[in-house]
C-alpha positions in Angstrom: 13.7 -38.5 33.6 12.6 -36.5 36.7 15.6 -34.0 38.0 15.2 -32.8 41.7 16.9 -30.0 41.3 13.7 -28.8 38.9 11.3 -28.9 42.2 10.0 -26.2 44.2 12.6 -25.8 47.0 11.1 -24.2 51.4 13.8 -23.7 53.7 13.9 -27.4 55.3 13.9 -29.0 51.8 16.8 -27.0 50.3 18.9 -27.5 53.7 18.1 -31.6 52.9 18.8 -31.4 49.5 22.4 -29.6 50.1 23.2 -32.2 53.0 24.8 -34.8 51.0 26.9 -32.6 49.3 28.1 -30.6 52.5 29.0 -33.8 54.3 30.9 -35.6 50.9 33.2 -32.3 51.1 33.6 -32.4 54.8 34.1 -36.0 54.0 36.6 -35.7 51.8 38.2 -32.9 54.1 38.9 -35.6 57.0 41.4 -37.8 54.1 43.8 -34.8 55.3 42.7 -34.4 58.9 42.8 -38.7 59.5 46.4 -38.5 58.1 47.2 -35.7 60.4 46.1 -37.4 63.5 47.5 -40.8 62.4 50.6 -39.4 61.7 51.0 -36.9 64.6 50.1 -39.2 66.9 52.2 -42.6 65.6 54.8 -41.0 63.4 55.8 -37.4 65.0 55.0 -33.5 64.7 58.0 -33.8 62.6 56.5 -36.3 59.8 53.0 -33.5 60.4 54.8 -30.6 58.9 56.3 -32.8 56.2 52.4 -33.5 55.4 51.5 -30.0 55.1 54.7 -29.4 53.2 53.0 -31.6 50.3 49.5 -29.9 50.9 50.2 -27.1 48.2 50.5 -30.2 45.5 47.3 -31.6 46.7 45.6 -28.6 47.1 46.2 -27.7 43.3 45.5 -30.4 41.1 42.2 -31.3 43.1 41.3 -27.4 42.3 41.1 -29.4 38.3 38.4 -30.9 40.0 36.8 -28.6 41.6 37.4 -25.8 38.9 35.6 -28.4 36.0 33.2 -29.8 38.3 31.6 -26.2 39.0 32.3 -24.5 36.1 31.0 -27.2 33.9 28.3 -28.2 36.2 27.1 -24.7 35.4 26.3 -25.4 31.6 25.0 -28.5 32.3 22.4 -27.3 35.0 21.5 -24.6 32.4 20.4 -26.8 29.9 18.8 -29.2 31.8 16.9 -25.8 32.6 16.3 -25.1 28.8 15.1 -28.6 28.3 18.1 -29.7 26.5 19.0 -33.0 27.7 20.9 -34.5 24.7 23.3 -31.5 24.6 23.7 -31.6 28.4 24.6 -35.6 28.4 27.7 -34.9 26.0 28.7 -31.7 28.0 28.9 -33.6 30.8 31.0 -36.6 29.0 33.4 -34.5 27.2 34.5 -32.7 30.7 34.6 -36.0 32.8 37.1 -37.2 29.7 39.1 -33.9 29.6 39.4 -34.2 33.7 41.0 -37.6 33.3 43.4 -36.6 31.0 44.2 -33.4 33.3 44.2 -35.0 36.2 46.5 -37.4 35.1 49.3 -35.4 33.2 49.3 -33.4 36.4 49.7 -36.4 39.0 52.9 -38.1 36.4 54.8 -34.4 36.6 54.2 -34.4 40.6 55.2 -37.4 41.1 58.5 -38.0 38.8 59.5 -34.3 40.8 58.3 -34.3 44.1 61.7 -33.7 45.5 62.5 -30.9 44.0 58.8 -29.6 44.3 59.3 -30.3 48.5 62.5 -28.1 48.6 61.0 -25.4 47.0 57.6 -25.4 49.2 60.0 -25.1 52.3 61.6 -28.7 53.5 64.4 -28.8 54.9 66.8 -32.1 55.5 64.6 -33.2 58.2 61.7 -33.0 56.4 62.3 -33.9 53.1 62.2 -37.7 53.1 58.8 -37.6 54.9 57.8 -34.9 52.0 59.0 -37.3 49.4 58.0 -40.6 51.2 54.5 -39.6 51.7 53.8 -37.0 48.7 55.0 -39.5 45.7 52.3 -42.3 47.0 49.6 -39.6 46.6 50.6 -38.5 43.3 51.0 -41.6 41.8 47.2 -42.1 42.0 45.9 -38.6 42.1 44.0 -38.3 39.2 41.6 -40.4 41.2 41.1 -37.6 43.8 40.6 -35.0 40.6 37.8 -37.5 39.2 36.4 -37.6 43.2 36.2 -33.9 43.4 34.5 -34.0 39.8 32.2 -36.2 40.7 30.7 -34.8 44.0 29.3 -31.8 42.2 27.7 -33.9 38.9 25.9 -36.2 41.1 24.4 -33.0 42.3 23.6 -31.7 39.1 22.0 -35.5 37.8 19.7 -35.0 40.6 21.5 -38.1 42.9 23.5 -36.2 45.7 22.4 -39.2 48.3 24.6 -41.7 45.9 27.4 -39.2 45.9 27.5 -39.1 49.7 27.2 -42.9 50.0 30.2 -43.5 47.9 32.2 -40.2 49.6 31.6 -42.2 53.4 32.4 -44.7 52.2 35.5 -43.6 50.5 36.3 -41.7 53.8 36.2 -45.0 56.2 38.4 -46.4 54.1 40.9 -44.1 54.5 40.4 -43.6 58.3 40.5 -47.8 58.2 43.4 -48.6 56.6 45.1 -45.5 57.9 45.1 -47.5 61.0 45.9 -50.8 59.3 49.0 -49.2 57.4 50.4 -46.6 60.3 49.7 -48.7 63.5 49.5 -52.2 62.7 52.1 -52.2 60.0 54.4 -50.0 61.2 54.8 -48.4 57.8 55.0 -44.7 58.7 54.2 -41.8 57.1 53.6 -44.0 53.7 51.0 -46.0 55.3 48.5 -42.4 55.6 49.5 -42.0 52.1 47.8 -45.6 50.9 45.4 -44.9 53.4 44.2 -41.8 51.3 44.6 -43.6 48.3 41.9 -46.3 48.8 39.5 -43.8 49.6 40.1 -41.7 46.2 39.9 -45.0 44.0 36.3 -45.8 45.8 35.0 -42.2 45.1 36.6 -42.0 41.8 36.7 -44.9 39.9 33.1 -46.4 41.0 31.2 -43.4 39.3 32.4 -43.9 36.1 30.7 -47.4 36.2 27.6 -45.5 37.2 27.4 -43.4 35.0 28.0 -45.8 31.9 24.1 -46.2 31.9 21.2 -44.8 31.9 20.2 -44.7 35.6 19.6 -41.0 35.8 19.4 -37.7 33.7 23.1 -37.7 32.8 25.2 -40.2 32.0 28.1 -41.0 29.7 27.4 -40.6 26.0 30.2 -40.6 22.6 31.9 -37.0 23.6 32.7 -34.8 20.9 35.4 -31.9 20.9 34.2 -28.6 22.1 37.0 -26.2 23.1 34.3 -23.5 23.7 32.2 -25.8 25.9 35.8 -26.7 27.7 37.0 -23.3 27.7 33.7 -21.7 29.0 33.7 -25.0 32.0 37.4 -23.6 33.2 36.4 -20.0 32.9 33.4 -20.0 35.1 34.9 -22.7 37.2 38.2 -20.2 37.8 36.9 -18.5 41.0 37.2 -22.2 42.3 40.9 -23.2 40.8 41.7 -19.8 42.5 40.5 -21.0 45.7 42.8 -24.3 45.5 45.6 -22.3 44.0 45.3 -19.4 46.8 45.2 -22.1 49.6 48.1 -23.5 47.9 50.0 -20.4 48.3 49.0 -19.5 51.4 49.5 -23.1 53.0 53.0 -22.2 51.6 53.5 -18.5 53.2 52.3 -19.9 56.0 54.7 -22.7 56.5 57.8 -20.5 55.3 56.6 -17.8 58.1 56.2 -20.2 60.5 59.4 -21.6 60.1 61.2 -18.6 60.4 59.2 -17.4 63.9 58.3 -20.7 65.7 60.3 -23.9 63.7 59.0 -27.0 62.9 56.4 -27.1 66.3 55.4 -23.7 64.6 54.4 -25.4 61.2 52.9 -28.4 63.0 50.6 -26.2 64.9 49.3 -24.1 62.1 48.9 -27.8 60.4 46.4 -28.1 63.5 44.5 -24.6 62.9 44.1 -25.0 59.2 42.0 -28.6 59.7 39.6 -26.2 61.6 39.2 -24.3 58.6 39.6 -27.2 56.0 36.5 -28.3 57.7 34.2 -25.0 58.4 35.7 -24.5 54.4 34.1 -27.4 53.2 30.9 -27.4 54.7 30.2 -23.8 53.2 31.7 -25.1 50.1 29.4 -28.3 50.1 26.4 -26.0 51.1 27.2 -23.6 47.8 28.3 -26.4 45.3 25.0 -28.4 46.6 22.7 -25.3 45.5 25.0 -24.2 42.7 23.0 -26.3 40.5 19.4 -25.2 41.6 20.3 -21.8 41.3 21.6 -22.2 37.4 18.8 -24.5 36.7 16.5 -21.9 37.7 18.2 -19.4 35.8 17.9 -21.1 32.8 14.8 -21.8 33.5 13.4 -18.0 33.9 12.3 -18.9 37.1 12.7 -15.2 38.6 10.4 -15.9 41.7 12.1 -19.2 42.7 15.2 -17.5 42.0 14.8 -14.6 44.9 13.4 -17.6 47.1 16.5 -19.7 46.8 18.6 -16.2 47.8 16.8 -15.7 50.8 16.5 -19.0 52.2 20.8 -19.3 51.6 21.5 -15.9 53.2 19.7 -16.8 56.4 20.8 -20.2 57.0 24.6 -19.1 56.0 24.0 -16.0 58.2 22.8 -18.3 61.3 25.2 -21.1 61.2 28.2 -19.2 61.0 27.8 -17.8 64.4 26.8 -21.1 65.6 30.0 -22.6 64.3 32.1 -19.6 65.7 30.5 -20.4 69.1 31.4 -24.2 68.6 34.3 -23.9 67.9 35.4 -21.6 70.6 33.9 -25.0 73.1 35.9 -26.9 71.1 39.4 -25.8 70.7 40.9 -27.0 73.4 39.7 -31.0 72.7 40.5 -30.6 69.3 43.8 -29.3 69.3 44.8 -31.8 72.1 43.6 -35.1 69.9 47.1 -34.1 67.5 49.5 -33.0 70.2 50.1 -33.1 73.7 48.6 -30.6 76.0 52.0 -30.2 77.6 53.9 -29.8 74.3 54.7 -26.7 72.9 52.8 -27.3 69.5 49.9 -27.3 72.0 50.1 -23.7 73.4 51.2 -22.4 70.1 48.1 -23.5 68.4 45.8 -23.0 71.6 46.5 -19.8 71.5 46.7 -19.1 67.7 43.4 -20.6 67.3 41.7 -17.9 69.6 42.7 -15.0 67.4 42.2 -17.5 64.2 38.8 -18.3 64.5 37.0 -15.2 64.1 37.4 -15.6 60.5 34.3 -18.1 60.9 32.0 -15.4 61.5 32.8 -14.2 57.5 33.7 -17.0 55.3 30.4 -18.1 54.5 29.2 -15.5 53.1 32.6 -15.1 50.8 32.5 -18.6 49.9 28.7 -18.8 48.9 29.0 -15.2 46.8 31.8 -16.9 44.6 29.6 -20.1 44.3 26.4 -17.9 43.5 27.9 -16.3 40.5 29.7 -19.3 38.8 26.4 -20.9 39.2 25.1 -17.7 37.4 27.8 -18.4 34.7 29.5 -14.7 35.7 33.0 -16.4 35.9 34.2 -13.1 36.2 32.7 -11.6 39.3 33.0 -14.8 40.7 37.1 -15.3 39.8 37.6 -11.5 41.3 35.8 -12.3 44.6 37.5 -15.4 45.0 41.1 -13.4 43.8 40.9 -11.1 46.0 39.9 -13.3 49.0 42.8 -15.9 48.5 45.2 -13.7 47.1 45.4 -10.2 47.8 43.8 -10.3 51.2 45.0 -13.4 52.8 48.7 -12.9 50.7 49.0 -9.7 51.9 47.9 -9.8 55.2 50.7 -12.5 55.6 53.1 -10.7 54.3 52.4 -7.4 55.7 51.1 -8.5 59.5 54.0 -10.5 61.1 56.2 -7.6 60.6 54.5 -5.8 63.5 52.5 -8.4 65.3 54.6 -11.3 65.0 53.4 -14.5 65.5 50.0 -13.0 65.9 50.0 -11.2 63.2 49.9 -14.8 60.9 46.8 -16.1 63.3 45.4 -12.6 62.2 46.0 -12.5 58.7 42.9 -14.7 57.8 40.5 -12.8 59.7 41.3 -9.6 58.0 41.3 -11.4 55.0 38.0 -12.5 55.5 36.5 -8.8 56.4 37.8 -7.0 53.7 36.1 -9.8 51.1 32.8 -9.6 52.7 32.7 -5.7 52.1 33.7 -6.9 48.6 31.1 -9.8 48.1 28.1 -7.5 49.0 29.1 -4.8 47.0 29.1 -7.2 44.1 25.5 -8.9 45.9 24.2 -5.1 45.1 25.5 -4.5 42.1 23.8 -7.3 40.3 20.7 -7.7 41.7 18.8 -6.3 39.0 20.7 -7.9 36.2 20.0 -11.2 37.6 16.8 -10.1 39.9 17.7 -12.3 42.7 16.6 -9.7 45.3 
């Protein structure tokens, strides 16, 4: 069976290729942003905080996803690259299995203690029952979002990322759809976003497993058989990933407890606000690196040093170019953006106009951290690609929240993910530099 990902890629033809997969993860993105402008709008800022109270949960076990989707995506790429099909069919069975299994320990344990999970992620009384009301609905079915995020990247690897679109807007209408049936028509609060976001993960979740049952494409679901090394090497070089979801749980977390303590519950609402913006530049950059993630590892296994320098080039320059075009959009922007959630005479309003002027410079750098950490998981150098991602989501962006509001203040927080950003591009193309002869992508 022909694989696209084995073709000779120009400029225009790898930006097409990666398209589905940028819009499935900016797809995906907007189950969080519908909710929030569903529930800001019909519910309250104060039901809005309660939903990025519960982020932190969501944020973690869909990193299972992400983590196995890239990590094992990887292998499988590779030897689909070395002309070992057979070997790659049952990779890719015994890590959608493993997933399931994951995914659904993890959703059980969040949902019999979301309560107690919500009070230590920073509710108070207000907010709790919202937390609990709207986080124990997601839970009960999120092993369906785990399988989603799985899914995105394997339909890139089997060579069908315009079926994995299809089924992600799809996925994300629904949710947008019946948000509106369940919060306005309804009347049934911040519950109805949560079953909103629901019928969009069982439509991108469930429907690829029947898919994949037969033949239709390179990959599809053959009698697994136990490999803890094949498992173990999948969440290894998948970790820079699980560190991402991890980091933006904790920052999401030192956010709202900052917040809290300098601007209340309009403070957390409006850093809800700022951190859609980057939940959506995040996961364009994200669906740009997972989409080429498996040309570059096919390649690699493939020998393929010339095509390999090529593909380098040709994502350098168009990460390069549209991160100052997004930075200039989004500085039109801001203003309509911020006033679709809240108010423009409410004071969420000016604290998040005016955060998201110091905020947004981060755009200018992201792209470049987020495609280095793709680029060596694709390589299978878990390593490099866990420290890069480590030091971005942890150690920057953790201390620079920590450290910051101490002498800045409010804009120290707005600041903190900027820096962060700076300090792991110096990082990333020290790393860039470092390798290039080992892998001889420059």
């Amino acid at each position: 069976m022909n694989n696209e990902i084995s073709k000779e890629f120009t400029l225009f033809s790898l930006i097409r290729f990666t398209m589905p997969t940028i819009v499935m993860l900016v797809f995906l993105s907007t189950y969080t942003i519908a909710d929030g402008i569903f529930v800001s709008r019909f519910v309250g800022t104060t039901a809005l905080s309660a939903v990025n109270i519960v982020y932190p949960l969501i944020s973690t076990i869909m990193g299972v996803g992400i983590m196995l989707g890239t990590g094992g995506s990887a292998i499988i790429a590779r030897r689909l690259g070395e002309g070992k099909e057979e070997q790659a069919r049952g990779t890719f069975s015994l890590i959608v299995c493993f997933a399931l299994i994951v995914g659904v320990v993890l959703s059980v344990l969040c949902f019999v203690f979301i309560a107690p999970l919500s009070l230590a992620l920073g509710a108070d009384e207000v907010l709790l029952p919202y937390c609990v009301d709207y986080g124990r609905i997601l839970m009960l079915f999120y092993s369906m979002s785990v399988m989603q995020v799985l899914f995105q990247t394997l339909f890139v690897t089997a060579g069908k990322p315009g079926l994995g679109l299809g089924l992600n807007v799809l996925s994300g209408v629904s949710n947008i759809v019946f948000d509106y049936v369940f919060i306005v028509l309804c009347d049934m609060g911040i519950a109805g976003a949560a079953w909103g976001t629901v019928t969009g993960y069982l439509i991108g979740g469930v429907l690829p497993l029947f898919y994949f049952a037969k033949p239709r494409t390179v990959l599809y679901f053959v009698r697994p058989k136990w490999n803890g090394s094949i498992l173990l090497n999948a969440t290894l070089n998948g970790s820079s990933e699980m560190v991402n979801s991890l980091a933006t749980a904790v920052t999401t977390f030192l956010f709202n407890i900052s917040m809290m303590r300098l601007a209340g519950e309009d403070g957390i609402a409006a850093i809800t606000i700022i951190l859609y913006a980057q939940f959506l530049f995040s996961a364009a950059y994200l669906g740009f690196a997972n989409g080429v993630a498996p040309v570059i590892s096919y390649n690699y296994g493939n020998r393929n040093i010339v095509q390999m320098k090529r593909l380098f080039r040709m994502c350098f320059g168009i990460i390069l170019v549209s991160s100052v075009v997004c930075l200039g959009f989004s500085y039109i922007m801001a203003v309509p953006a911020i006033a679709i959630f809240t108010p423009q005479d409410s004071n969420t309003f000016a604290i998040a106009r005016d955060g998201y002027r110091i905020f947004m410079w981060n755009f200018l750098f992201a792209g470049v951290n987020i495609f280095a950490s793709s680029f060596f998981t694709a390589l299978s150098n878990g390593k490099v690609s866990a420290a890069i991602s480590f030091l971005r989501t942890f150690v920057f962006v953790v201390g620079s929240i920590l450290v910051l509001p101490h002498f800045l203040e409010i804009d120290g927080i707005w600041l903190s993910i900027p820096v962060a950003e700076v300090c792991t591009m110096v990082v990333a193309l020290c790393f860039f530099f470092a390798y290039r002869k080992v892998y001889q992508y420059m």
